[in-house]
Residue frames relative to the residue before (quaternion, step in Angstrom):
aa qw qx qy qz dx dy dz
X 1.0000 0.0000 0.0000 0.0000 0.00 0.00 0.00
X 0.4551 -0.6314 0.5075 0.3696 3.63 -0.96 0.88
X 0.5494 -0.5866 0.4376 0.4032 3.28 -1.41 0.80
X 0.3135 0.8334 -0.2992 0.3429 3.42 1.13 -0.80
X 0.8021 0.5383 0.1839 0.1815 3.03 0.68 -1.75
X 0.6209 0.6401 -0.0569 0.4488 2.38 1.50 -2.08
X 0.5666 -0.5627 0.5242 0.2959 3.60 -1.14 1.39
X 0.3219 -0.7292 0.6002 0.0664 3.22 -1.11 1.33
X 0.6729 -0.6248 0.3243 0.2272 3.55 -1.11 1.62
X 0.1636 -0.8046 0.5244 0.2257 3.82 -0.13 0.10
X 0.5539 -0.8155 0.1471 0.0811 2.89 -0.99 1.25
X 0.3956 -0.8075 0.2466 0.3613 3.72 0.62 0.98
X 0.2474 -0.9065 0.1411 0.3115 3.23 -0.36 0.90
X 0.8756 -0.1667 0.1445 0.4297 3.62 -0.26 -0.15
X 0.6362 -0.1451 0.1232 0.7477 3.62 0.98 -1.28
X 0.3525 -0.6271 0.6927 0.0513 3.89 -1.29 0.75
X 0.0475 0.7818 -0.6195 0.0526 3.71 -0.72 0.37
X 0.5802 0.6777 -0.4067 0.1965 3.94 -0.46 0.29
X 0.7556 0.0188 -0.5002 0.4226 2.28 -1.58 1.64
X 0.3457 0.7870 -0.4910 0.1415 4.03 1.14 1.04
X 0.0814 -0.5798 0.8106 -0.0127 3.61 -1.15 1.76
X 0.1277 -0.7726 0.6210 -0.0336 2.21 -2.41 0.88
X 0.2186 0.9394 -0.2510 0.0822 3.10 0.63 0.56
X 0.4393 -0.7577 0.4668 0.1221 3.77 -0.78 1.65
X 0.6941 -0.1134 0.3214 0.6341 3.90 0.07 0.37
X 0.8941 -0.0983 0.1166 0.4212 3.54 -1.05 -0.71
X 0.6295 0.5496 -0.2480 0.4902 3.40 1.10 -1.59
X 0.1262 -0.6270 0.7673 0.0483 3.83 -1.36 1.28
X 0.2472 -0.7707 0.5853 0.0483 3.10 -0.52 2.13
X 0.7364 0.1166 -0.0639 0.6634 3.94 1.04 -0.71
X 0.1222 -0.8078 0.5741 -0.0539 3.70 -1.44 0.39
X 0.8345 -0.0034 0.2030 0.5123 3.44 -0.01 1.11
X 0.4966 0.6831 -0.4812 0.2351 3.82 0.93 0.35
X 0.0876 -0.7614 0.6423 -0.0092 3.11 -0.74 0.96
X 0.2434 -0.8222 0.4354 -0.2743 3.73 -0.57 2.16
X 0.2187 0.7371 -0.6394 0.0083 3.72 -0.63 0.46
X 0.1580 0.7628 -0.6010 -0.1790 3.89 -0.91 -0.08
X 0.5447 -0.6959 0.4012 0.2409 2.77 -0.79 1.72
X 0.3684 -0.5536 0.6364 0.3909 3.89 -1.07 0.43
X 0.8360 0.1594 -0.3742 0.3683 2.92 -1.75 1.43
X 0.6912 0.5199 -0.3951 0.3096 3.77 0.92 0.12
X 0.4958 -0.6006 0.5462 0.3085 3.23 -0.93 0.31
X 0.0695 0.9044 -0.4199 -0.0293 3.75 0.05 1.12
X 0.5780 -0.7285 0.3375 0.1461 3.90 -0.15 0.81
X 0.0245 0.9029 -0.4290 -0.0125 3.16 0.64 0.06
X 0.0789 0.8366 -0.5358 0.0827 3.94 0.69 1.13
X 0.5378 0.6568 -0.5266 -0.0464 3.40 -1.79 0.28
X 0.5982 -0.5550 0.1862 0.5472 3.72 -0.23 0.30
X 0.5507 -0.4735 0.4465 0.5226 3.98 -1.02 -0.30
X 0.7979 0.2613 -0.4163 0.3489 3.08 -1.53 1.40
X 0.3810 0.6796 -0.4505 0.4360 3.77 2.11 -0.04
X 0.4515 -0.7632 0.3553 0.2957 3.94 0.57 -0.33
X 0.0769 -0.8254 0.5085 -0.2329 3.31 1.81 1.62
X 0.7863 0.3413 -0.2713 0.4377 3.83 0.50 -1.09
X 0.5742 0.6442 -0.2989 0.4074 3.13 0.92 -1.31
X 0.6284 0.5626 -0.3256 0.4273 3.92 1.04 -0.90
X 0.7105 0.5181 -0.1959 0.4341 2.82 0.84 -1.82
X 0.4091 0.6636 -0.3865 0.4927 4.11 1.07 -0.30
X 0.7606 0.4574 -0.0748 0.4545 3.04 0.07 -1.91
X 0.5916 0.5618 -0.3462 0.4631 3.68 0.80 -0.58
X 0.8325 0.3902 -0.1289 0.3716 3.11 0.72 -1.57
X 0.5962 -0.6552 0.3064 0.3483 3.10 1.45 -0.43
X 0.3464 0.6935 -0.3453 0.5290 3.28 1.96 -0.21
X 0.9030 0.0987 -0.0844 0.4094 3.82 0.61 -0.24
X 0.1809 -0.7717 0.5293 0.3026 4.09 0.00 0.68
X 0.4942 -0.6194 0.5483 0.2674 3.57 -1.75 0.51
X 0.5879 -0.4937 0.5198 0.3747 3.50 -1.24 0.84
X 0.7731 0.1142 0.0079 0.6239 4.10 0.69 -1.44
X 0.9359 0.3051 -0.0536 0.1678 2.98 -1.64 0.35
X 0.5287 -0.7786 0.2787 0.1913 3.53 -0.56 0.57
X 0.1678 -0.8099 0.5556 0.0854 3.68 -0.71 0.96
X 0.3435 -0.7570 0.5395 -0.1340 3.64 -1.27 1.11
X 0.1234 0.7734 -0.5702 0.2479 3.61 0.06 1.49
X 0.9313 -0.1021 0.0242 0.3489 3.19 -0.50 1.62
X 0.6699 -0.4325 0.2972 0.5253 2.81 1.84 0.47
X 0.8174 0.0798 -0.3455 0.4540 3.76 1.12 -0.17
X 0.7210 -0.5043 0.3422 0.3298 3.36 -1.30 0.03
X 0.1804 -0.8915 0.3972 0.1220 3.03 -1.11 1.00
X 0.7238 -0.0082 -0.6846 -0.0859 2.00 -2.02 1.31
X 0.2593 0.6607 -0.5881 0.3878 3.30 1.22 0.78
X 0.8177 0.3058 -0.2807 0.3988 3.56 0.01 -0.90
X 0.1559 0.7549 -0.6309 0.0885 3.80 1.15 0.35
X 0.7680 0.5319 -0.2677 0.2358 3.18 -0.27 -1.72
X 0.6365 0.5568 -0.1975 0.4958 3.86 1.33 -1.18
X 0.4928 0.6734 -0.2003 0.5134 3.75 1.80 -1.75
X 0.8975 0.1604 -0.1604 0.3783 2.89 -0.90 -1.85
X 0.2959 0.6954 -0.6327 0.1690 4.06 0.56 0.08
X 0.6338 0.5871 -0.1158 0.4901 3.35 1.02 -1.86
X 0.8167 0.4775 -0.1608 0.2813 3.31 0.37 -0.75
X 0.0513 0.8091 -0.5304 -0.2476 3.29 -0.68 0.95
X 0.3287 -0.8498 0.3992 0.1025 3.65 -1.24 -0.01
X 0.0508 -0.8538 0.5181 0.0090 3.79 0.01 0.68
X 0.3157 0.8593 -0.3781 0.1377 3.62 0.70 0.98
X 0.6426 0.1065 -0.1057 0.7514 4.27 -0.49 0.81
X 0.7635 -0.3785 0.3796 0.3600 3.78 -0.19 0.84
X 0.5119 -0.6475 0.4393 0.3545 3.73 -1.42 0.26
X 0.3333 -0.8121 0.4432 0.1815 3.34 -1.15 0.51
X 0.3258 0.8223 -0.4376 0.1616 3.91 0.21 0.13
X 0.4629 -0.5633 0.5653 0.3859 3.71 -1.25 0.59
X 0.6281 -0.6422 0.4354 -0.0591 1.91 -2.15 1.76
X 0.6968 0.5022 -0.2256 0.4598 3.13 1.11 -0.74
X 0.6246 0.5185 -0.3186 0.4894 3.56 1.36 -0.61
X 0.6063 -0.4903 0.5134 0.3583 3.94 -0.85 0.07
X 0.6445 -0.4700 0.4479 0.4040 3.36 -1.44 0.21
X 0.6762 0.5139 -0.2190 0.4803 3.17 0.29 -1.48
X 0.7484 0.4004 -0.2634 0.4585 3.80 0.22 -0.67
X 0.6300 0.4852 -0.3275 0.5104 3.49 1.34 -0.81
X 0.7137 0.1317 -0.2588 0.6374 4.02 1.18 0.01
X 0.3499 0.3354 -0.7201 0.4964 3.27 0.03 1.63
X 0.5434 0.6244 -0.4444 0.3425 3.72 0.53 -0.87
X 0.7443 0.3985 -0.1363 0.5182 3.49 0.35 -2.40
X 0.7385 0.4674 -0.3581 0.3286 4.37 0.93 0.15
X 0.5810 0.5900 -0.2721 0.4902 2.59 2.19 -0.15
X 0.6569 0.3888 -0.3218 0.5602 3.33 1.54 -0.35
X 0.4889 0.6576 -0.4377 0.3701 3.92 0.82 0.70
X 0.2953 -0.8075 0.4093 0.3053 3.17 0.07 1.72
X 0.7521 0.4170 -0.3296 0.3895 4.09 0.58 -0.60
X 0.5895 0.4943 -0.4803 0.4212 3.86 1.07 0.63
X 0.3444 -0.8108 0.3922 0.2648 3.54 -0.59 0.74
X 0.6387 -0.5552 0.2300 0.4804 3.69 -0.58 0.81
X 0.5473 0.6041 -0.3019 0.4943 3.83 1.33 -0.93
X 0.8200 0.4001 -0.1780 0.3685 3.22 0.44 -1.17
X 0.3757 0.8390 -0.3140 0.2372 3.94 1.65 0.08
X 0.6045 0.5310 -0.2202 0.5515 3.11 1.26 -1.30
X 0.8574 0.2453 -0.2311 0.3890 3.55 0.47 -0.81
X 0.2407 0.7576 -0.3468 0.4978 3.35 1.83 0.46
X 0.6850 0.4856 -0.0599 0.5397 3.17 0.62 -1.81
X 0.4994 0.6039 -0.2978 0.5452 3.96 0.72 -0.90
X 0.8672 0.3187 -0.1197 0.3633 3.26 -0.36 -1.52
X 0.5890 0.3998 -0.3785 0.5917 3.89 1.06 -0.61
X 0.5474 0.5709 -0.4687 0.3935 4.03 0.35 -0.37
X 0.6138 0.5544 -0.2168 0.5186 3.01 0.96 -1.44
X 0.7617 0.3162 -0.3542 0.4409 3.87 -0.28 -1.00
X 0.7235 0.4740 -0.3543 0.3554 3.73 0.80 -0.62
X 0.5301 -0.5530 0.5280 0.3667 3.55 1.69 0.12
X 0.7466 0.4943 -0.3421 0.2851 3.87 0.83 0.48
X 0.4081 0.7506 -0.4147 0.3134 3.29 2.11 0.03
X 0.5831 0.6390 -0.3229 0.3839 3.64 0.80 -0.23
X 0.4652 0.8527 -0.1837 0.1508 3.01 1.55 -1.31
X 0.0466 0.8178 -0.4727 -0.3249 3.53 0.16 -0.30
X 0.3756 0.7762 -0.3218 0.3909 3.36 1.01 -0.46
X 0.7934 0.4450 -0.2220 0.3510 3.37 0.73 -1.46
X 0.6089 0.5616 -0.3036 0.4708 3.28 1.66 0.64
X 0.5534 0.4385 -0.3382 0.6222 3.14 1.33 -0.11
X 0.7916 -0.3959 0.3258 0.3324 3.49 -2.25 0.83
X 0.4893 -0.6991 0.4576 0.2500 3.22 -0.94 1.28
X 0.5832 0.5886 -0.4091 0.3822 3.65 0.79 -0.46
X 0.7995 0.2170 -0.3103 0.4663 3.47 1.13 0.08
X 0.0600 -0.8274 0.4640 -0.3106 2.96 1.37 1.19
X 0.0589 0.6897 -0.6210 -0.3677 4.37 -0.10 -0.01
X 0.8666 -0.2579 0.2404 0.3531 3.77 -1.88 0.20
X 0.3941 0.7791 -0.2030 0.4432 3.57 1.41 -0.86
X 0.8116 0.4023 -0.0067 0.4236 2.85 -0.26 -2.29
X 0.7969 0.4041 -0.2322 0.3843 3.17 0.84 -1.44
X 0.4833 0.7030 -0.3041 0.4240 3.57 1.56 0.04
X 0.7976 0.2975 0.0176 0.5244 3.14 0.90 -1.02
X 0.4038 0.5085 -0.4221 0.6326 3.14 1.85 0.41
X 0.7100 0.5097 -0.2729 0.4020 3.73 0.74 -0.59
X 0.5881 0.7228 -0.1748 0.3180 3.01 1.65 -0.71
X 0.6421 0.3977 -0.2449 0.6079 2.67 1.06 -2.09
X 0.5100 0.6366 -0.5145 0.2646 4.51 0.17 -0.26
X 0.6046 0.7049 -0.1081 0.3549 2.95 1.40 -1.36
X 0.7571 0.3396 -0.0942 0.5501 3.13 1.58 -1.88
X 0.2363 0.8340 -0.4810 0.1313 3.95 1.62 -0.21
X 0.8902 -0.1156 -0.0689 0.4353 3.30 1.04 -0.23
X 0.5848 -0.6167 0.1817 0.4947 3.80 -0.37 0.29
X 0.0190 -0.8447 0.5226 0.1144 3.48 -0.56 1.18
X 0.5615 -0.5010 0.5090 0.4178 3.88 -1.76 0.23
X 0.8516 -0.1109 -0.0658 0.5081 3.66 0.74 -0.26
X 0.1672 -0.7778 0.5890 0.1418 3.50 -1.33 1.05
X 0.4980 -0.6601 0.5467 0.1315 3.39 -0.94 1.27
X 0.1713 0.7746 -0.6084 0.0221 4.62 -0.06 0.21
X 0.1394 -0.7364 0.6575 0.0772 3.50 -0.60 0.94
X 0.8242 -0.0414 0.1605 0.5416 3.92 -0.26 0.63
X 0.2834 0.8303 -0.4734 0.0783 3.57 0.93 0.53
X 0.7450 0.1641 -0.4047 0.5043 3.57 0.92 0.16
X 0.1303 -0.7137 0.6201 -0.2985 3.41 0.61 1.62
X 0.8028 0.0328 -0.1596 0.5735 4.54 -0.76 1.05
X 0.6999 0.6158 -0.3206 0.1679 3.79 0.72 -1.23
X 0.4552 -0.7074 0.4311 0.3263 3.85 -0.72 0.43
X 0.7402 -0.3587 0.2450 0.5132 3.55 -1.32 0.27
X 0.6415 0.3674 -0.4908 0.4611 4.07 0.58 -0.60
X 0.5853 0.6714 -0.3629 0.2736 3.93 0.58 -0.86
X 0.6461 0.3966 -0.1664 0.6306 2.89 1.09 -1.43
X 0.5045 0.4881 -0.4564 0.5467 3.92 0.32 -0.13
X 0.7424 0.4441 -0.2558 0.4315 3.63 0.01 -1.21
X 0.4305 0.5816 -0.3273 0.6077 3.94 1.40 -0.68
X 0.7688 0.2646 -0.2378 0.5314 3.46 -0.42 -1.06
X 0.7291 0.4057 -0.4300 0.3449 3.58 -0.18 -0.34
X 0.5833 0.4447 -0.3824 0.5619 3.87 1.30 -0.51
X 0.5928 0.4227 -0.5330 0.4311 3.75 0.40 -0.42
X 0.6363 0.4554 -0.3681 0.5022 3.85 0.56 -0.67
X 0.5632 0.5752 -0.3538 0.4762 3.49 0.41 -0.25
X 0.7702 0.3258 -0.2581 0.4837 3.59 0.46 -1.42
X 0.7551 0.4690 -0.3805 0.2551 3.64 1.03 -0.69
X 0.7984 0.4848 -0.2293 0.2739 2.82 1.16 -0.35
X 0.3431 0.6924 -0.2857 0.5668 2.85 2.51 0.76
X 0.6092 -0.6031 0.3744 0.3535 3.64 1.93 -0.44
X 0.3685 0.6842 -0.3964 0.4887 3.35 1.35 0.15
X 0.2619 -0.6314 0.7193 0.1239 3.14 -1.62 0.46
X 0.0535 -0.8574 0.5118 0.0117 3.23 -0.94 1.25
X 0.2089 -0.7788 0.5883 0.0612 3.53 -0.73 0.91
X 0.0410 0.8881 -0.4536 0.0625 3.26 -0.60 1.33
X 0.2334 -0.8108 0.4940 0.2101 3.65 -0.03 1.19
X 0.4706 0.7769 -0.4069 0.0969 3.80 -0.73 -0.42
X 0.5534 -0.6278 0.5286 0.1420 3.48 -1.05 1.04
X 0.5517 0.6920 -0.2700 0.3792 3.58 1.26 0.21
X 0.2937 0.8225 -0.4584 -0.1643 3.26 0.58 0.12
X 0.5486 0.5789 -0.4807 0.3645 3.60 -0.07 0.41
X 0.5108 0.5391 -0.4320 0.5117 3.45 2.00 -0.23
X 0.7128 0.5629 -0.2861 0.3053 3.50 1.07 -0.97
X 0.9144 0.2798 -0.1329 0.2607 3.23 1.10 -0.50
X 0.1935 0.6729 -0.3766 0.6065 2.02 2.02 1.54
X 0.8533 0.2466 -0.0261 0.4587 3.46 0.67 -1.16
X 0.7194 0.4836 -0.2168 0.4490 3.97 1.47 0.15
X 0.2243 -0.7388 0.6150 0.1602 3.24 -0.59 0.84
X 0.8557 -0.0462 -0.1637 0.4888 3.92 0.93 0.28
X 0.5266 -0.7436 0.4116 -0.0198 2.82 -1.19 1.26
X 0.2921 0.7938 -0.5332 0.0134 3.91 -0.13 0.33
X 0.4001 -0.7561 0.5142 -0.0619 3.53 -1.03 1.28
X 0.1093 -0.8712 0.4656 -0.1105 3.45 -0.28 1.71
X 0.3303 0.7827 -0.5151 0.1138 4.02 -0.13 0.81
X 0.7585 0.0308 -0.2093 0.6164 2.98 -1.57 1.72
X 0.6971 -0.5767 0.2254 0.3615 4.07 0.49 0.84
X 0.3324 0.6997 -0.3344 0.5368 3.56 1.59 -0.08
X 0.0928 -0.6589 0.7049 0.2456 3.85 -1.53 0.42
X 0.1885 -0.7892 0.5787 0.0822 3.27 -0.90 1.33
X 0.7669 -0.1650 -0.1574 0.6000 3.71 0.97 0.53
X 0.0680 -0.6705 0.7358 0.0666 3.16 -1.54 0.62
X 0.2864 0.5606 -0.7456 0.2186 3.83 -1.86 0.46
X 0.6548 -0.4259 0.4881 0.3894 2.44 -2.28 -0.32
X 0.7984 -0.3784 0.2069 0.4202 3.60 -1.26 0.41
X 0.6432 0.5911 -0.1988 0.4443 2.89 0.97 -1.99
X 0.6006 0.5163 -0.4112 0.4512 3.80 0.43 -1.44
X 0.7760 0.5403 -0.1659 0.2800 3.48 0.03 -1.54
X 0.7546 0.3820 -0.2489 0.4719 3.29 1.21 -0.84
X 0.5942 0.4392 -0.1965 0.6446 3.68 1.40 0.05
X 0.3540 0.7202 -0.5424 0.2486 3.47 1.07 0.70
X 0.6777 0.4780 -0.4025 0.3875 3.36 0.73 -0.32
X 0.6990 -0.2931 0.2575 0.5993 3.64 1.44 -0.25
X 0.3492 -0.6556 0.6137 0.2676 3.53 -1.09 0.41
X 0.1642 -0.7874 0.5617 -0.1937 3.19 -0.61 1.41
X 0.0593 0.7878 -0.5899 -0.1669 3.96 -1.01 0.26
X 0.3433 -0.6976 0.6186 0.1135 3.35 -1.10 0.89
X 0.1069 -0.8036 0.5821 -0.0629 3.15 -1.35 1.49
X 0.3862 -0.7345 0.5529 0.0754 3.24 -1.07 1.00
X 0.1431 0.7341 -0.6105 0.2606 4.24 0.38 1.39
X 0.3585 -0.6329 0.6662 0.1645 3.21 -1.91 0.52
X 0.6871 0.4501 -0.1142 0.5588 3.31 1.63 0.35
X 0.1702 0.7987 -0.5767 0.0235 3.85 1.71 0.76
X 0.7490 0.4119 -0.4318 0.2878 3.83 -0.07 -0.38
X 0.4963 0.6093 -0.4169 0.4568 3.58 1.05 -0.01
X 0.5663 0.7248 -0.1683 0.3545 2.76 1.37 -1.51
X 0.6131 0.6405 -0.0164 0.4622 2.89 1.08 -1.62
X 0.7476 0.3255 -0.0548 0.5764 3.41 0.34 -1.17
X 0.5927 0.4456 -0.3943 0.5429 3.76 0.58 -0.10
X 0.6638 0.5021 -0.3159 0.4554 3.43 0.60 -0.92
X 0.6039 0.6196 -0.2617 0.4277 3.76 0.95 -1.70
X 0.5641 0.6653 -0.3019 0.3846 3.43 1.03 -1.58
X 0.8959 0.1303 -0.0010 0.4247 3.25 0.25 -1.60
X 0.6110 -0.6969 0.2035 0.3156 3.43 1.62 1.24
X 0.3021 0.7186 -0.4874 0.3935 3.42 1.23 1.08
X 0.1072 -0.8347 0.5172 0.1558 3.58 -0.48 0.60
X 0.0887 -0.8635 0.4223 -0.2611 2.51 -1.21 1.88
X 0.0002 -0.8347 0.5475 -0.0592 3.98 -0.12 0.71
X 0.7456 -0.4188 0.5133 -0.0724 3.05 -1.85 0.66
X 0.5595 0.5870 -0.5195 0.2691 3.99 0.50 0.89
X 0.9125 0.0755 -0.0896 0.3920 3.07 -1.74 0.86
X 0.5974 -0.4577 0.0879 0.6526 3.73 1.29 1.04
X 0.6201 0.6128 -0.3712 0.3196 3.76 0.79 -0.82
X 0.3649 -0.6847 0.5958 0.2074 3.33 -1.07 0.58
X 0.2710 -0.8389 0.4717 -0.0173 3.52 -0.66 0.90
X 0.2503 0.8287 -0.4876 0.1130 3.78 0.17 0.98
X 0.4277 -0.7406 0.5074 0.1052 3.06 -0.67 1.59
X 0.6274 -0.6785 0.3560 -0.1392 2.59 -1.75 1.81
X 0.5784 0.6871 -0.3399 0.2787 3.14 1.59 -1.35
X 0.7966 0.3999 -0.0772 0.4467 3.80 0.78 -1.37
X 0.7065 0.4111 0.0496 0.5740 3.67 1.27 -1.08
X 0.1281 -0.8463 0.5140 0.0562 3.55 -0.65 1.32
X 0.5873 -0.7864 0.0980 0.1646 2.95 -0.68 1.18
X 0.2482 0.6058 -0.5183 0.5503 3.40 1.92 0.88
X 0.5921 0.4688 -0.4887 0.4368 3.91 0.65 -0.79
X 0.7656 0.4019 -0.3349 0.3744 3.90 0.23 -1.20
X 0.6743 0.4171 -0.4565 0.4037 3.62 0.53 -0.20
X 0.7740 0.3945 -0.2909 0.4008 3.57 0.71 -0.34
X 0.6020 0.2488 -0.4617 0.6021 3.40 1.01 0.45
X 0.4667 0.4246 -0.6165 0.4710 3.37 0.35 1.12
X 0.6481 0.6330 -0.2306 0.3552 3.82 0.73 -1.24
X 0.7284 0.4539 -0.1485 0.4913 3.36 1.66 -1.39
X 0.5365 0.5756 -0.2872 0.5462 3.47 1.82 -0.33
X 0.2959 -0.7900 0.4534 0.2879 3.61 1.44 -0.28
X 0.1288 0.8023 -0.4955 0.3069 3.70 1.51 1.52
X 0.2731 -0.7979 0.4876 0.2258 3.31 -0.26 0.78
X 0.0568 0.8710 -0.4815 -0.0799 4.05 -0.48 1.11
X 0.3524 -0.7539 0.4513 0.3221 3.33 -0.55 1.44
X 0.7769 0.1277 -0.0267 0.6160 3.66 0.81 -1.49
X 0.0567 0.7749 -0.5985 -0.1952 3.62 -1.66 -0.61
X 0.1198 0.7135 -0.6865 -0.0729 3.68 -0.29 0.83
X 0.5882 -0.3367 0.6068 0.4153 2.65 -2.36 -0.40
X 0.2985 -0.7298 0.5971 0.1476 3.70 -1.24 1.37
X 0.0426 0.7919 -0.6085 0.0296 3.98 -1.00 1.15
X 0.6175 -0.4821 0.4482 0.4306 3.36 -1.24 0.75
X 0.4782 -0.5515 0.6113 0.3058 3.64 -1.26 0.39
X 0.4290 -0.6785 0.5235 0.2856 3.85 -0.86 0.51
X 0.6677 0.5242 -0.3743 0.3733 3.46 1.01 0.10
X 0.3089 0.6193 -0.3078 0.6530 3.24 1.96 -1.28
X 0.8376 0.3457 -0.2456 0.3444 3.54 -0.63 -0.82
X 0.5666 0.6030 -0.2258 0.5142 3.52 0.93 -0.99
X 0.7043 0.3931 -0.2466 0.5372 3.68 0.64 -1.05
X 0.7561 0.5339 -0.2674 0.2678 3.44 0.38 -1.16
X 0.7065 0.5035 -0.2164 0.4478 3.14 1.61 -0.75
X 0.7419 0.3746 -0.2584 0.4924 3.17 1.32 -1.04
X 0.5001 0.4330 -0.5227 0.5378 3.66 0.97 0.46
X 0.6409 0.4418 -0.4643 0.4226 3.88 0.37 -0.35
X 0.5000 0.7706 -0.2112 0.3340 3.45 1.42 -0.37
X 0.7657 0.4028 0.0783 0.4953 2.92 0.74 -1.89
């Protein structure tokens, strides 16, 4: 076979999870998870409180071993391979941690001084530059004792740790957890930032309108179990790719569509013509050639909440 040619390796992905149980004394915190995140996606991480979102994210990092089965960071095992793993890695998990008594700024000079790839010269402006991406170099606050730090500050103090240097994958458990509409703006704009720098993001969060705004995949934990994983797109068009028209004329509609064997129905004034067989340049013009008047036309997707509920009640 030319080299030219030659099937092209697929790429391992980021973290690997399978067959992961956990269990606390009585309490199965995970069960059977089986897990890929693809390197370079922005992966969601969605389920209600007590589905075992944190409890994963532990196990990921090595901060916790599994009762079953085997966990995968970057290609090494965890938690044997922590030390080799978590270089690359940053992490924002259960909220930030940092002495109270020391300032912000001093509390991440600390976490840059213990970064094995920042050089000891190069801390102060290390420290500088994550302030800066988190929107906190201005700050004045971030000099004074972290214990009076408000919820905010201390978020995005945890952040910029997270970003201290450039990593292959960043781990955010709740990351715009206290912050206001610009915070949470600023959040979404660094996730866009890391993906499109090649990062792999992992994003926990109880938000969903953050997620599907900011993920390109989506995986879906109830009662400790993943009840769906994909990409966004896949997930929201699970019931079928479908387009949804806007006519002053749905039974014409209708019958133009029938005519040329497009299936097609009637809901809630909208005309509905299904996607599965028939691309949708085909439905607007044998609507156009029927002389159907169309006011709008999108592509019609489950809502991620609709979806989000349905599964994790079918779950539970």
């Amino acid at each position: 076979m030319r080299p030219d040619r030659a099937a092209i390796a697929p790429v391992p992905p980021a973290a690997r999870l399978r067959g992961l149980r956990k269990v606390y004394r009585r309490t199965v915190a995970l069960d059977s998870v089986d897990l890929d995140v693809p390197t370079g996606a922005v992966l969601g991480l969605l389920g209600r409180n007590g589905s075992g979102k944190t409890t994963m994210l532990r196990l990921l990092l090595g901060l916790s071993r599994p009762t079953d089965g085997t966990v995968e960071l970057l290609g090494e095992p965890m938690p044997a391979g922590a030390c080799r793993a978590l270089t690359h890695v940053g992490a924002l998990v259960e909220g930030p941690g940092f002495l109270p008594f020391l300032s912000g700024r001093d509390n991440l000079a600390r976490f840059a001084a213990a970064e094995p790839l920042v050089r000891t010269s190069a801390i102060g402006e290390t420290v500088n530059y994550a302030l800066h991406r988190v929107g906190l170099d201005r700050e004045a606050a971030i000099d004074r004792p972290y214990r009076g730090h408000s919820l905010g500050l201390k978020q995005r103090l945890g952040l910029a740790a997270a970003l201290l240097t450039p990593r292959r994958l960043v781990i955010l458990d709740e990351p715009t957890n206290g912050l206001d509409p610009a915070g949470i703006r600023d959040v979404r704009r660094l996730i866009g930032e890391l993906h499109a720098a090649g990062s792999t993001v992992l994003l926990s969060s109880h938000l969903l309108s953050e997620v599907e705004e900011t993920c390109t995949h989506v995986a879906m934990l109830s009662a400790g179990t993943v009840v769906a994983t994909g990409t966004l797109t896949e997930l929201l068009e699970a019931d079928g790719p479908a387009l949804e028209i806007s006519t002053t004329e749905p039974n014409a509609a209708l019958a133009a569509l029938r005519h040329c064997r497009i299936p097609g129905y009637v809901e809630r004034g909208l005309v509905i013509a299904d996607l599965v067989e028939t691309p949708p340049e085909l439905v607007l013009s044998t609507l156009a050639s029927a002389g159907v008047p169309v006011s709008e036309a999108r592509r019609r997707r489950t809502g991620l909440e609709e979806l989000f509920l349905r599964l994790t009640e079918e779950g539970t």
